[in-house]
C-alpha positions, 0 to 999 in steps of 0.5 A, a space after each residue: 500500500 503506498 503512503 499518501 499524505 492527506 495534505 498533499 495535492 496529486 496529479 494523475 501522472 503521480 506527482 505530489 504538490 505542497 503548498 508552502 506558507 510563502 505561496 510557492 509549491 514543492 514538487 516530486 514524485 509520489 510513493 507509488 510512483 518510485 515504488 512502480 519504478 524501483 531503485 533510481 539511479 539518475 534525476 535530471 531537474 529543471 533549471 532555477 528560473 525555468 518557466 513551466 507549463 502546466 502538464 508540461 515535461 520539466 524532469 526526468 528519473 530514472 531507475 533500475 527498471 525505466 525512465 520516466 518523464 516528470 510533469 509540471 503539475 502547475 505552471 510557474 518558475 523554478 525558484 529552487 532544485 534539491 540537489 541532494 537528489 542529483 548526487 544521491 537518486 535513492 533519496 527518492 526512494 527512501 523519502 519521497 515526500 521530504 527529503 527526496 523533493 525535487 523542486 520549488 515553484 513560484 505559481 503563476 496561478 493558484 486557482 490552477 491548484 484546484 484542478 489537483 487531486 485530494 489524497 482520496 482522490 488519487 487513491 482511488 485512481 492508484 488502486 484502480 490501475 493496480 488490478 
């Protein structure tokens, strides 16, 4: 059972969204999602000052088994990438929710946030696809 965290927004294509007290949203993959790719062995982040497009490749993990493309669940600018994740993939593994972020984005549009999943919301969609 993958660990999905009630305070959390989720997109459909696994990524989680946090919205921080200065406005901006920290980014990454969900449990489920690292859980499905196994082991990462590389993370290509986007640049400090990129602009995102909703819907958007902005990333890119890899692992083990597979690469994948990562989403911009919002559009705005990158204000911050976890570096810690570039040199040490597995972060991801261990901690998806805290340590193994990967991005901090000032929003263009916060209305945008409504159009994102509840934790119920995207559990229903992960336990639907794991039959």
């Amino acid at each position: 059972m993958s660990d999905i965290p009630g305070e959390l927004k989720y997109t459909k294509s696994h990524e989680w969204v946090r919205v921080n007290d200065d406005g901006s949203a920290t980014i990454g993959i969900t449990d489920h999602a690292q859980d499905l790719m196994g082991d990462m062995v590389y993370v290509e982040l986007p640049e400090i000052g990129d602009s995102l497009e909703t819907g958007k490749e902005c990333a890119v993990v890899e692992s083990v088994k597979a690469a994948s493309d990562v989403y911009a669940p919002l559009a705005g600018e990158i204000l911050e990438v976890n570096e810690t994740i570039s040199e040490s993939p597995e972060v991801i593994n261990q901690d998806p929710y805290v340590a193994g972020w990967m991005f901090r984005l000032q929003l263009s549009n916060n209305e945008a946030l409504d159009a994102l999943l509840d934790a119920k919301a995207y559990e229903e969609i992960i336990n639907s696809t794991d039959q």
